[in-house]
N, C-alpha and C positions, 0 to 999 in steps of 0.2 A: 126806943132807939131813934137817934135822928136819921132819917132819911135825907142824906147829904147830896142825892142825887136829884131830890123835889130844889134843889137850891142852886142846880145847876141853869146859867143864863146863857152859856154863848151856845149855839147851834145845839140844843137839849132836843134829844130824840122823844117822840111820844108814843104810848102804844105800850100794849104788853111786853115783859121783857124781865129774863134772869138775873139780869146784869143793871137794877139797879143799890149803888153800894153805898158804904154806910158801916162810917166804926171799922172800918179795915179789912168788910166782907164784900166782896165782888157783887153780891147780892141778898138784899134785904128782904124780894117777895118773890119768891119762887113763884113761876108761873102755875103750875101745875098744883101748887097749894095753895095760893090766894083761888083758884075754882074752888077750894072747899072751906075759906075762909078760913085758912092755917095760918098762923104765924110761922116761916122760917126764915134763917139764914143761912146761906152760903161759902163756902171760899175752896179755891181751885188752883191746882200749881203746875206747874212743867218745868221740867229739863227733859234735853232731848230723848233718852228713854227711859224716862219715870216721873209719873202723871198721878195726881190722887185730887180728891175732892174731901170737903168737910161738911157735909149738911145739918143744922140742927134745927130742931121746930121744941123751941123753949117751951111754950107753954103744956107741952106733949109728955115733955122731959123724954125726948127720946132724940137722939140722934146715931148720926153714921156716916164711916170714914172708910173711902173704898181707896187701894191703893193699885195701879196695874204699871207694868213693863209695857205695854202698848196702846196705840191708840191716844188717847191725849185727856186733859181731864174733863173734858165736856163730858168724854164719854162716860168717866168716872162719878159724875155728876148724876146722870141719867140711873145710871145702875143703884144709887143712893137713894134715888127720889123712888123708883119701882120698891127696893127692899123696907124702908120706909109706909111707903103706901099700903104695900100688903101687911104691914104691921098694923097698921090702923083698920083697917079692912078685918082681921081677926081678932080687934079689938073690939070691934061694933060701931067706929066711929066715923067711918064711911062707908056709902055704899058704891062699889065701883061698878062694870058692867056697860052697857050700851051708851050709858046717860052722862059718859065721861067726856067731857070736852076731842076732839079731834079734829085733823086740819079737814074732814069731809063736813062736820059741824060747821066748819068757820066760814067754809066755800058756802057751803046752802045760807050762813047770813048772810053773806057779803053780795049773794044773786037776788035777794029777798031787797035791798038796798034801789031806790028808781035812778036808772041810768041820766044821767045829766050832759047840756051841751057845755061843750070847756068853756071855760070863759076865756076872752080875748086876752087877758093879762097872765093866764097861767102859760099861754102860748109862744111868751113870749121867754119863757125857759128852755127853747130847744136851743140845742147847742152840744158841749163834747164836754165829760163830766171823769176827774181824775175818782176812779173809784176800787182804792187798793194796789191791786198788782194788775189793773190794766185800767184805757180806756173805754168808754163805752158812749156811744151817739145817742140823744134824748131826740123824739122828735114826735111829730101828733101827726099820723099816716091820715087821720077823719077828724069827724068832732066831737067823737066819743072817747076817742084812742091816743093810749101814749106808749106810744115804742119803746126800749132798749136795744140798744143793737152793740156790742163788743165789738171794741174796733182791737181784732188780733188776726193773725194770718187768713183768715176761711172768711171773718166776718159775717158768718150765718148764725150765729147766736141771736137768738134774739126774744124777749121778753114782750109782751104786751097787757095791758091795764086798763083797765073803762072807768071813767069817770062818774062818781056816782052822788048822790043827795046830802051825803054826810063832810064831803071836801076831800076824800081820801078817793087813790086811783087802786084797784082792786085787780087781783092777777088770777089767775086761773089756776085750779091744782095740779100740781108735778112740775112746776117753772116758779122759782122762788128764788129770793135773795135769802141766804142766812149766811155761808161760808163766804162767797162768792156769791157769783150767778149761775144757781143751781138746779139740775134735772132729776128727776124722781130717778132714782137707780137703788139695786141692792138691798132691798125694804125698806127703805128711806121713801118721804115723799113730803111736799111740804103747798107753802101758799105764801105771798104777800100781798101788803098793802103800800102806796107809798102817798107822801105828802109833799109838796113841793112847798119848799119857805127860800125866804131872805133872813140874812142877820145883818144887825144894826150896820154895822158896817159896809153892806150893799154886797157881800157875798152871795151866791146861791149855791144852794144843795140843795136832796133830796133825802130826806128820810126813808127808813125802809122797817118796815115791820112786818116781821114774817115769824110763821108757826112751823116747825118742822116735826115729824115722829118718825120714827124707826121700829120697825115690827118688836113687838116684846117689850117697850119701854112705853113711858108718858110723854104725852106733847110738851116740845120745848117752844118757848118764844122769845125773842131776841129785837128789840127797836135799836137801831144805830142811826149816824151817817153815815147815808153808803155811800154818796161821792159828794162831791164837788166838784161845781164849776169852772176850764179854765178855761181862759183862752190862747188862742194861735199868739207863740213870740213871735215878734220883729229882732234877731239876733244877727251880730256883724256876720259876715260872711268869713273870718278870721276864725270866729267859736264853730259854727255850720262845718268848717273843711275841719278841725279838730276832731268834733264828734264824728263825723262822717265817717272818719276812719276808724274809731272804735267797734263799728257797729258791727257784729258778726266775730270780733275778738274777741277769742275765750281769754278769761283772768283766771289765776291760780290762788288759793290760797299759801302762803308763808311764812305766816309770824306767829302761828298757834305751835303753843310748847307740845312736844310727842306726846304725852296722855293723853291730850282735844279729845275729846268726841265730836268736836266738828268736823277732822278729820273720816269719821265713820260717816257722814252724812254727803250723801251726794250734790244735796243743795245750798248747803255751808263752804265746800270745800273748791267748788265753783262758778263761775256764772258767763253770761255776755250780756251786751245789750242788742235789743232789735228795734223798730219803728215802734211808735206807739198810735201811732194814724195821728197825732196831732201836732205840729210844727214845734219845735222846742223841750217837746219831753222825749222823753225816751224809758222804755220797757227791758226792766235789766231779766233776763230769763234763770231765777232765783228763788229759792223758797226764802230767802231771807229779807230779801229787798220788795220796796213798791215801785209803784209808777213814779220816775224820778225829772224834776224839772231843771232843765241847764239853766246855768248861774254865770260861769261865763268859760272860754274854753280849758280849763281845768277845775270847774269846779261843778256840781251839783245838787240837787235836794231832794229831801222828799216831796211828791207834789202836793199830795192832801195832809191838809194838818189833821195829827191824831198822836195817840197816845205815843206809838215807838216812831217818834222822827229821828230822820239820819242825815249827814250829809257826807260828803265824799268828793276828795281834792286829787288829782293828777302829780306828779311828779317823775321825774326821772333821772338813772344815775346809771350812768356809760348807755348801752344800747336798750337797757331794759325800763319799759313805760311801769307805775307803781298804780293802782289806787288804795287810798285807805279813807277808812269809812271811820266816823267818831265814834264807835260804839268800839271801835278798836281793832278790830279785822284789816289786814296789809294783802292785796292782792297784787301779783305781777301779770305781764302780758303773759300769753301763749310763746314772746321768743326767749321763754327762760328754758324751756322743753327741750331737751337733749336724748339724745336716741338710747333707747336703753341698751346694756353691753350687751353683744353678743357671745361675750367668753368669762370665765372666771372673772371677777372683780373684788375690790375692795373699797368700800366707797364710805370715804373719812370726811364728818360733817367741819366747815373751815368757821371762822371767826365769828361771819353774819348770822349763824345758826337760823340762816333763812332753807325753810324746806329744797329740798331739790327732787323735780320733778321730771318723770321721764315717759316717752311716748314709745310704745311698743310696737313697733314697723309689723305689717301682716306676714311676710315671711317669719316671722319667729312664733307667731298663732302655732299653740299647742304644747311648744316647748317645755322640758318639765326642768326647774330650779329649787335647789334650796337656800333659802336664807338661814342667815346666823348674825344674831344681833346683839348688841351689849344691853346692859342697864342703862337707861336715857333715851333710850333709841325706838321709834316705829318704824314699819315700813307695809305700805298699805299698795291694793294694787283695786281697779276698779276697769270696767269694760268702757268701749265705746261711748255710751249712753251717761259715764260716770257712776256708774251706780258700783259700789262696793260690794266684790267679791270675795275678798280675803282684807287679812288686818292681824295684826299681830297683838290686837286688841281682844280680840277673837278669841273665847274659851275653846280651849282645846286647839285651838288650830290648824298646830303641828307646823310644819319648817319647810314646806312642799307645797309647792305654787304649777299649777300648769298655767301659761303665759294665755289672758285673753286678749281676741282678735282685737286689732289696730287699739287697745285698750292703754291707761296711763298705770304709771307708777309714782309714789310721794315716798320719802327715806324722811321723816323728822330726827333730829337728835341732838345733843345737848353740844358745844364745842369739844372736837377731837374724839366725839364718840364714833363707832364706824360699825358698818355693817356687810357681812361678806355673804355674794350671790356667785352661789354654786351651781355651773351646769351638769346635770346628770345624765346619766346615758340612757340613749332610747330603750324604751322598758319591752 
């Protein structure tokens, strides 16, 4: 099989890793089977809740296809590569046990490795690196050391790396890149390594190559770009008062038809932006979005180029600001938000079958309601925090809502479909 991923030229991660693909599979060398000199391959899937992986190791003639409601299919992946292994293991054709690769194995090489002084040229890659869904500061505290430091509200995050004989800067176990920039939590624990390169074009990044394990499974490894370099814009002072005003404005979602299950998701349904510590970009506070670069006062990007890029245009029509993003998604500002009723209502969706959204004043915290809704119709209610309490998505749900504190409410539905909210008597 060609390894499509050995043929990759712009900004090519190095280092162990799941994720090189080939022929339409996410991955051609499992980590954890190329330690035992296995041939497998890969492939892994998601919607928002249902995740499954495919592992096969051809020459074994065995494979396995794990499917779950939760979690995501990394994880389904791991559980494939464990069920897997112990099949081989009862076959006689591995031996598993102390002698198995682990991220404490990779720490003890990577200390066995003689500490080197930086060189004057690597030093010259400090600077502020788009990496994901945040900023983070590179910088060399000594002449052995390279920092991390995430630039988000606390700013105490922070990673460190020594420079060492092989070219690669080496981290310490329980502070790792694989998800993010990550802490050993929950039986998880992990390690990287990173490389500092140019590409032809005089970009800079940084590779990251990190090992992660989770109690009960096999060590995972993962080489990416974990960021990119930008720099501070010089933008009119015209884009600056635009964005300036965004910042700290919640957007709503409204163009997703009532069945969404982006609707069920707190971090689909919507977002804001905040600082991102570096002049010109901005940090949307979003599971769906990255760190996003202005373009000019209505328009912006993604900052790091990578697989799922997006961008996202402003517009406005009467009092209400819009964004929409190319991948399709229409959010309105926070002044679409209307107070939710306090008496019997009947609330009939009008022409723009744009959701309507409503914010639930603290006095009415507790209140008990029922809904009744047509065919076409949802109506979803979520707390303060956004996180979905109820949903008419919701097996079993039933028609009884007690009101959470200062919490929202979304009604989707099809034109002229409606939905009646019923107050009931104190119980």
């Amino acid at each position: 099989m060609q390894n499509e991923y050995d043929l990759t030229e712009y900004r090519r991660a190095e280092g162990d890793s799941n994720q090189k693909y080939g022929l339409g599979f996410d991955g051609t060398e499992d980590f954890i089977f190329d330690c035992y000199g296995i041939k497998s391959v890969s492939k892994g899937g998601d919607l928002h809740f249902q995740h499954a992986n495919l592992t096969i190791l051809p020459e074994e003639k065995l494979s396995c296809a794990v499917t779950c409601s939760g979690g995501n299919s990394f994880y389904a992946q791991m559980m494939a590569q464990e069920i897997l292994l112990t099949v081989l293991e009862e076959q006689g054709k591995i031996e598993r046990g102390d002698t198995e690769v682990s991220v404490k194995s990779i720490s003890e090489g990577y200390e066995q490795l003689a500490k080197q002084k930086i060189p004057d040229s690597l030093k010259t890659y400090a600077g502020n690196y788009a990496a994901g869904d945040c900023m983070v500061e590179l910088s060399f505290p000594n002449e052995f050391t390279l920092q991390l430091r995430k630039l988000d509200e606390t700013g105490t995050d922070t990673q460190t790396y020594t420079y060492r004989e092989n070219g690669w800067f080496t981290g310490v176990m329980g502070k790792y890149i694989f998800a993010g920039m990550d802490t050993a939590q929950n039986g998880s624990t992990g390690i990287s390594r990173l490389k500092l390169c140019t590409e032809q074009d005089g970009s800079r990044y940084f590779i990251s190559n990190g090992y992660m394990e989770t109690a009960g499974f096999p060590t995972q490894a993962l080489s990416t770009v974990a960021a990119v370099r930008v720099e501070e814009k010089r933008l009119g002072k015209d884009i600056l008062k635009a964005w300036d005003k965004r910042i700290g404005k919640q957007y709503f979602l409204v163009n997703a038809l009532p069945a969404s299950e982006d609707y069920d998701l707190g971090d689909n349904v919507s977002f804001w932006f905040e600082e991102s510590g570096v002049a010109g970009f901005l940090r949307p506070k979003s599971g769906m979005l990255q760190v996003m670069e202005l373009v000019d006062k209505n328009r912006l990007k993604t900052a790091k180029l990578e697989r799922d890029m997006t961008e996202g245009y402003v517009s406005k029509m009467g009092d209400t600001e819009y964004i929409q993003f190319d991948i399709g998604h229409v959010y309105a500002g926070e002044e679409i938000l209307q107070d939710f009723p306090d008496s019997d209502t009947t609330v009939i969706m009008d022409a723009s079958e744009e959701t309507k959204w409503y914010k639930i004043p603290q006095e009415m915290t507790g209140k008990r309601i029922e809904v009744q809704i047509e065919e076409g119709t949802a109506i979803f209610f979520y707390d303060q925090y956004m996180n979905l309490i109820y949903s008419t998505h919701m097996l079993n749900a039933g028609k009884q809502i007690s009101l959470p504190k200062e919490g929202y409410a979304a009604f989707a539905a099809e034109k002229g479909k409606k939905c009646e909210i019923l107050f009931l008597d104190a119980q």
